[in-house]
C-alpha positions as CSV (number, residue, x, y, z in Angstrom):
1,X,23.8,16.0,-33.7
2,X,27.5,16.0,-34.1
3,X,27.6,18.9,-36.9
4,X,25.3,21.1,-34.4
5,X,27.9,20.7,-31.7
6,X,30.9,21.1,-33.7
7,X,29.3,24.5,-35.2
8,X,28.5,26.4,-32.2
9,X,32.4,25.1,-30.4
10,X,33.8,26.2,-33.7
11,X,31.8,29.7,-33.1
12,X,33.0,29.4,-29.6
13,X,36.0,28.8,-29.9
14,X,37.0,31.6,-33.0
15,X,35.9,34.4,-30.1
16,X,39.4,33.2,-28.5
17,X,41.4,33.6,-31.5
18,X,42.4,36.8,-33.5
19,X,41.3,35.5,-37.1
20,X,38.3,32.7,-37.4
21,X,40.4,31.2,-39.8
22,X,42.6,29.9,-37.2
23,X,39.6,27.3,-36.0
24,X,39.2,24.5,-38.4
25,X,37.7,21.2,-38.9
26,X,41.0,18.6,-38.6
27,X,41.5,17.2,-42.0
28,X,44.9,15.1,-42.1
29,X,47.4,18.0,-42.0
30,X,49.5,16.3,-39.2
31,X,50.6,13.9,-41.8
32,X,53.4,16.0,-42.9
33,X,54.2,19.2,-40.2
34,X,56.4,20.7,-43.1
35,X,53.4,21.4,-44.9
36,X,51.5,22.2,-41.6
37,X,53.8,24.5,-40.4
38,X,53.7,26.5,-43.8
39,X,50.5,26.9,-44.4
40,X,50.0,28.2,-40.7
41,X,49.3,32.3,-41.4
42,X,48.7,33.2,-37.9
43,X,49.2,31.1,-34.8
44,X,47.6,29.6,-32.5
45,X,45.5,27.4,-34.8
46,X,42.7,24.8,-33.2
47,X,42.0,21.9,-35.5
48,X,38.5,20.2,-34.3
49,X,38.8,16.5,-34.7
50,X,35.5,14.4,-33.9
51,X,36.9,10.9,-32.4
52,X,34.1,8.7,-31.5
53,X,31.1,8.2,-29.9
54,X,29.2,5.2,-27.3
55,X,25.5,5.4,-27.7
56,X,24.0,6.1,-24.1
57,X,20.4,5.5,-25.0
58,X,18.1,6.3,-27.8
59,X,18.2,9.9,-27.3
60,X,21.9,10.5,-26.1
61,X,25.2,9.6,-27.0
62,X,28.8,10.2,-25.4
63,X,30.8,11.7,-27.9
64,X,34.7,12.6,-27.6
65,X,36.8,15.1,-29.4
66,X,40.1,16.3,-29.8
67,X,41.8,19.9,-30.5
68,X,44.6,20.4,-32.0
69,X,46.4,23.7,-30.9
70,X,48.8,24.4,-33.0
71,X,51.9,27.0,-32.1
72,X,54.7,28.0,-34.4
73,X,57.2,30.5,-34.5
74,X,59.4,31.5,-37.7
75,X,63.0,31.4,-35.2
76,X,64.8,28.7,-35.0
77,X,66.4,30.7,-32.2
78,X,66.0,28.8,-28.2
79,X,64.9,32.0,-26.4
80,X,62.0,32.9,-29.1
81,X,61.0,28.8,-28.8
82,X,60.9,29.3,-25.2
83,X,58.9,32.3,-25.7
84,X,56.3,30.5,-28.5
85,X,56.2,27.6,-26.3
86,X,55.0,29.7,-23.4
87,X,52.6,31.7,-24.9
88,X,51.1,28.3,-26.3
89,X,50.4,26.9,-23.0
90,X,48.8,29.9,-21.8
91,X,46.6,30.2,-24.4
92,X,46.0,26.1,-24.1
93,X,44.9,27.2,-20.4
94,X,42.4,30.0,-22.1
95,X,40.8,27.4,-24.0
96,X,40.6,24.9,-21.1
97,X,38.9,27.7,-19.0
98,X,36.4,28.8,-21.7
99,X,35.1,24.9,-22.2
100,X,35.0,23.7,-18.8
101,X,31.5,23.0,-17.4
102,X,30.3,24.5,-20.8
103,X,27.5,23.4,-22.9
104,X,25.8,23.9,-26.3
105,X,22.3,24.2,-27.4
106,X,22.3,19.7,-27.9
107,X,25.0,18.5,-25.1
108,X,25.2,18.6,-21.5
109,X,28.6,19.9,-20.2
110,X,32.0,19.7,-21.4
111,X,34.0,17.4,-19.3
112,X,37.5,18.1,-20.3
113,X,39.9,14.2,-19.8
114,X,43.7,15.1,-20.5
115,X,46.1,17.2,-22.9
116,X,49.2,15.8,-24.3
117,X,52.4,17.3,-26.4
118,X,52.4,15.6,-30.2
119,X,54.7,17.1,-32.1
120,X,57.3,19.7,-30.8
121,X,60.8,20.3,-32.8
122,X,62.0,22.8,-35.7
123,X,61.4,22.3,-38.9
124,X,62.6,24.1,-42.2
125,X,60.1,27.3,-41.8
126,X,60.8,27.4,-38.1
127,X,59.6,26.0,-34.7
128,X,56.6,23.9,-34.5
129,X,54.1,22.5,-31.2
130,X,51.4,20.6,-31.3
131,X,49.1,20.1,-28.4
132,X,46.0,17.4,-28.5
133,X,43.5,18.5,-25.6
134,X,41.0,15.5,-25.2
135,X,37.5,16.0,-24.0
136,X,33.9,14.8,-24.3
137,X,30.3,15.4,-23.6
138,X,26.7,14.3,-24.0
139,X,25.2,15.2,-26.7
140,X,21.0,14.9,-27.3
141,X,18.9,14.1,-29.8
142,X,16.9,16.7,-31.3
143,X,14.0,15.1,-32.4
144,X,13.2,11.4,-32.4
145,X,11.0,9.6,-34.6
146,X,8.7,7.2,-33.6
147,X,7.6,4.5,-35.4
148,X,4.2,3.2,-35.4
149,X,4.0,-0.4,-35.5
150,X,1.4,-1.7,-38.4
């Protein structure tokens, strides 16, 4: 159920970015945003991050996720920040936009909750900001199987 989701939001989601690459499962790289920063090629980058789920009923469960959006730039330099920073936002807004009200082949829609700055500084390979964009959505059960009592 979850897998299906997270598959066709990856798919959706790579349509807003110049490599597919740049949309990946979230695996831990936050730990260290040296390390994150240098092995970003291309930015933005959206890290999909599953987060939990309350069961609804037997069929449906409310499940909530977080992306990661990811800008850097390789200047240290304010007015290129500024600049990095900026274009981050706006693309933040592109992806808001695209999920709003939208659903996938097992989930009603997308209700988007809040956004929130994580990380934002420079670092040794340049300028780093990381975004978290909460949302959540219903997602159904395929098939159920039903038990016959004996």
């Amino acid at each position: 159920m979850v897998a299906l989701f997270e598959n066709e939001l990856k798919q959706h989601l790579q349509t807003l970015v110049d490599t597919p690459e740049s949309v990946r499962p979230y695996l831990g790289e936050f730990d260290d945003p040296e390390s994150l920063q240098s092995c970003i090629k291309s930015a933005p980058v959206i890290f999909i991050d599953f987060d939990g789920d309350e069961v609804i009923d037997t069929y449906r469960k409310m499940c909530r996720w977080n992306l990661y959006i990811v800008g850097s730039t390789a200047s240290k330099q304010e007015k290129y920040r500024e600049v990095s920073r900026h274009e981050l936002i706006e693309f933040m807004e592109k992806v808001d936009k695209s999920l709003i009200d939208r659903s996938f082949s097992n989930s009603g829609s997308i209700k988007l909750i809040a956004s929130k700055k994580i990380f934002d500084g420079i670092t040794n390979h340049g300028y780093l900001s990381v975004y978290v964009r909460n949302f959540s959505a219903v997602l159904f059960e395929d098939e159920v199987e039903i038990l016959e009592e004996e």
